[in-house]
N, C-alpha and C positions, 0 to 999 in steps of 0.2 A: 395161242393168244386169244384170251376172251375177247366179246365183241363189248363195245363202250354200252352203255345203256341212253336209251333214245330221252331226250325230254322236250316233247314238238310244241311250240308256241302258238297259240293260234291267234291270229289280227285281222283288224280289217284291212284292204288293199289300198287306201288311201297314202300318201305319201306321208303325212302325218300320223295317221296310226305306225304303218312301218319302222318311221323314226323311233315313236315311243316304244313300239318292239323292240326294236334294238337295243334301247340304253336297256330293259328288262332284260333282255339275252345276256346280254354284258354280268349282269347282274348275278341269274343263273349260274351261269360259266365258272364265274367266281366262286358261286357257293359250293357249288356240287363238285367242283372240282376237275370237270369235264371239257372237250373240246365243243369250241363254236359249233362243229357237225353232229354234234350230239344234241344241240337244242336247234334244230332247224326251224323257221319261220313258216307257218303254215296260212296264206293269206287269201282270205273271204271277201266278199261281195256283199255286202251286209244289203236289209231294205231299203233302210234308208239312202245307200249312195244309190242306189239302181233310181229312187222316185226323187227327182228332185224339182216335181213341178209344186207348188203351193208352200205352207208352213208344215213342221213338227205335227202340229197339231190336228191342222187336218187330215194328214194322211195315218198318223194313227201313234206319235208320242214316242220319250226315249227310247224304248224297248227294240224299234226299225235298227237300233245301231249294235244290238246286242248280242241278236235272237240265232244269227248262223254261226257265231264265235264261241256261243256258251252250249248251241251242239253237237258244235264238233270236242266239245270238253266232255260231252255228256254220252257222246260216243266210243270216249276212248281213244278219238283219233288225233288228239290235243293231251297235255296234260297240265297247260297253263294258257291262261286268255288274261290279254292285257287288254284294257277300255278306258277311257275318257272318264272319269270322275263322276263327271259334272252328265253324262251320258246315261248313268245306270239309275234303274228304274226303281224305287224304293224298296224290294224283294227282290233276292235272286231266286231263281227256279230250283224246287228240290232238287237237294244232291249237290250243290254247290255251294262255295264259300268265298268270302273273301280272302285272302290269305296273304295279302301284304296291300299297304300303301305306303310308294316308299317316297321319299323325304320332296315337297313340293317345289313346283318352280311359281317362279313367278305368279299369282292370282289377278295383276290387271290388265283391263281391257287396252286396244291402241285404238286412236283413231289415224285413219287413213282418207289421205283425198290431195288432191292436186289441184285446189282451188282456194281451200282455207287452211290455216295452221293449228285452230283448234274448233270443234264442232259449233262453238260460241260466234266463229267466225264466220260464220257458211251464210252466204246470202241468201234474203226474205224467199221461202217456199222453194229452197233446194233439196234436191233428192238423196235422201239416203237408206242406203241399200243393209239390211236386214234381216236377218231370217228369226230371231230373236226378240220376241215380247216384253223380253226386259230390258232389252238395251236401247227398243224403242220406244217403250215406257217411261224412260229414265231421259233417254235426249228430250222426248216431247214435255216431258215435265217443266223443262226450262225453254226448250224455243218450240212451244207450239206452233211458230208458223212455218217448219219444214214438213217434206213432205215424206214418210216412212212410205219404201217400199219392198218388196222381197227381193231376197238373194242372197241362195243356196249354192254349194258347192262344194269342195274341199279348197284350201285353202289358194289353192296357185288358178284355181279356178275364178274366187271371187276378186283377186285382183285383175286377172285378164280383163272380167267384167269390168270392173271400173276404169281400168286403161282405154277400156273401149264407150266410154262415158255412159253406161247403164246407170249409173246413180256418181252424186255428186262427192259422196263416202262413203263410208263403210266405218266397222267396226270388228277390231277380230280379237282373239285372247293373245296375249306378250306371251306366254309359257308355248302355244301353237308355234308362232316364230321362232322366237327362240332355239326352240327343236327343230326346225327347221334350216334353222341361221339365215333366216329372212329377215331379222329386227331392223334391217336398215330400210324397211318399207312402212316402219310409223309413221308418220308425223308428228302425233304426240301423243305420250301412254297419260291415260286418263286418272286423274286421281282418286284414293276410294270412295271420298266424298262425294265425287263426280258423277261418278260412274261404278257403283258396288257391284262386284262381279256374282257369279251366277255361282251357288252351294259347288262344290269338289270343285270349282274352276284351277287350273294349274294341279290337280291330284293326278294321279294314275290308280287304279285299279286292276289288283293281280289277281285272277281269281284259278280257283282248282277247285276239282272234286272234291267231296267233303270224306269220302272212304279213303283220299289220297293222301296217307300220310307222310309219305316220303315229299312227296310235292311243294305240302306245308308246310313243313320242318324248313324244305331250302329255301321256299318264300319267306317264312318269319325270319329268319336272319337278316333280310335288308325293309325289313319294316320299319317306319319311323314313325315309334309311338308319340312323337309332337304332332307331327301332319295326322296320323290317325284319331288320336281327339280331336284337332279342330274342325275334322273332315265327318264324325260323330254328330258334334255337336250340329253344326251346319245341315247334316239331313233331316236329325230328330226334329229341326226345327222347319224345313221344308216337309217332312209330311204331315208336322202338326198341322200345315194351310191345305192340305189337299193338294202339292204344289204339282202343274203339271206344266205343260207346254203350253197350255191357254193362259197360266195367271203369270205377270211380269213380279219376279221375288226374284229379291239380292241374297245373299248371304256370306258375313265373309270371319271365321275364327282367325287369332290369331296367338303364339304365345310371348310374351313378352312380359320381363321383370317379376316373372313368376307366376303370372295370371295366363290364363286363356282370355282373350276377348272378344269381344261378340258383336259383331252390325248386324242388323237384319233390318228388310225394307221388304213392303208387299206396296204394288199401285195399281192401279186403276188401268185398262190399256192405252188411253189417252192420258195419262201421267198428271190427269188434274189433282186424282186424288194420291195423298202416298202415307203413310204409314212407315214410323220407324221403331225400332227397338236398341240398343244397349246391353248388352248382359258382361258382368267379369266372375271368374272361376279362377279359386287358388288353382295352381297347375300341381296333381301330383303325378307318380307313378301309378295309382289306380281310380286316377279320378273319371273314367270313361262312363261310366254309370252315371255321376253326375251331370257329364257333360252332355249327355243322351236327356238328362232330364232337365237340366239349363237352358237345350235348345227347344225343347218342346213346352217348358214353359214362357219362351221370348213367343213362340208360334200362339199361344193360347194368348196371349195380351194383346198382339196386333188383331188376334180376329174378335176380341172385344173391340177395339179400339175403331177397327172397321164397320163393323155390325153385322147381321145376316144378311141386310139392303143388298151389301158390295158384292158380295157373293152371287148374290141371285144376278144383279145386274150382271157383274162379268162372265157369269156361264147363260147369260138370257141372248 
């Protein structure tokens, strides 16, 4: 009897990455036609969970979430690495691919707190907890008189925090939850007007080696070319701004009645200033190219729209 053929997943150790391992397992399994023990879960330490004192940004940007998952792909000791969307850095590393985004959950934020029912409600100069420039960007825009402050963690962490009254709320992704089956710790999911969530938010990314053809073949099969154009359009329009962990930018595609749609929002980190955009895109079968150029023409309007000023201010 032959032996099965191995296909190791590689994740971060978070309980939430794990979960989104999982449903990709599930995935695999199905394609390849092999048993669960044939794509075993290989789970890492990423930088970023190890450094969780300050923001993103200071300690050194998405890539903290990436960098040990995508080498143990790179060593052959993985042959699939699944990531957070909204996590990967606008390049992957030679030698690697995307090789599926498969069909999205959920895109909005929740708020959470045990004081108010909606962030609107939080009394004068309450704290809320954030690790996120655009979701504090975006609260402040409307009630400048709270007070943003950090807080990092995965996810069973930043509630502990707030049980333990570290801040007054919080705010986390519904698709996070969800895959966790925690949604009954919202309060209330934020609407996109509200609250435009951050480029791939609710995506997955499945990545392999790019000499890895067997690998691709079983990722493209549960690819969802819906999510993967909206999840297109949405970067080309984040790195048309330079978008990093320092600048607060939304972005959210959607497809619907045939069109792609498009928000996009860049602010100021005190949320005085904001900027929006609109784009819609017939939806085809091979409209990815357009959509890569839809969104990085909506990026090229708001940095008119904002001027070189903004810029310099928020990286000054």
């Amino acid at each position: 009897m032959s032996k099965e053929k191995t296909f190791a997943i590689a994740s971060r150790r978070s309980p939430l990455a794990l979960a989104q391992a999982r449903q990709i397992q599930a995935m695999i399994v199905k394609a390849a036609g092999i048993s669960p023990e044939a794509a075993p879960l290989q789970e890492y330490v990423s930088s970023g969970d190890r450094n969780l004192q300050g923001s993103l940004a200071d300690i050194g940007g998405k890539g903290l979430f990436t960098k040990e998952i995508e080498e143990a792909l790179l060593s052959g000791a993985a042959r699939f690495a699944v990531h957070s969307m909204k996590d990967m850095p606008a390049e992957s590393p030679p030698g690697l691919v995307t090789a599926a985004i498969p069909a999205r959950e959920d895109p909005r934020d929740v708020f959470i707190s045990y004081i108010a029912q909606t962030p609107w409600d939080l009394p004068e100069g309450a704290k809320v907890g954030t690790a996120s420039v655009r979701r504090a960007a975006q609260l402040l825009s409307r009630r400048p008189d709270v007070e943003t402050v950090p807080l990092r963690g995965n996810v069973g962490t930043r509630l502990d925090k707030l049980e333990r009254g570290e801040a007054a709320a919080t705010f986390l992704a519904l698709a996070g939850l969800n895959r966790l089956e925690l949604e009954g710790h919202a309060t209330a999911i934020m609407a996109i007007d509200e609250m435009l969530p951050a480029v791939g938010q609710g995506a997955l990314c499945v990545q392999t080696r790019e000499d890895d053809v067997e690998a691709r073949e079983i990722a493209a099969s549960f690819n969802c070319a819906q999510t993967s154009v909206c999840v297109i359009m949405e970067r080309a329009f984040l790195t048309g701004l330079d978008g990093s962990c320092r600048t607060p930018i939304g972005g959210l595609a959607i497809v619907q009645d045939g069109e792609v749609r498009f928000r996009g929002e860049l602010l100021s980190l005190d949320g005085r200033e904001r900027y929006v955009t609109n784009r819609r895109l017939p939806y085809t079968d091979d409209c990815a190219m357009a959509a890569a150029r839809t969104g990085a023409e909506a990026a090229l309007e708001l940095r008119e729209k904002a001027g070189p000023d903004f810029f310099k201010r928020l990286m000054g």
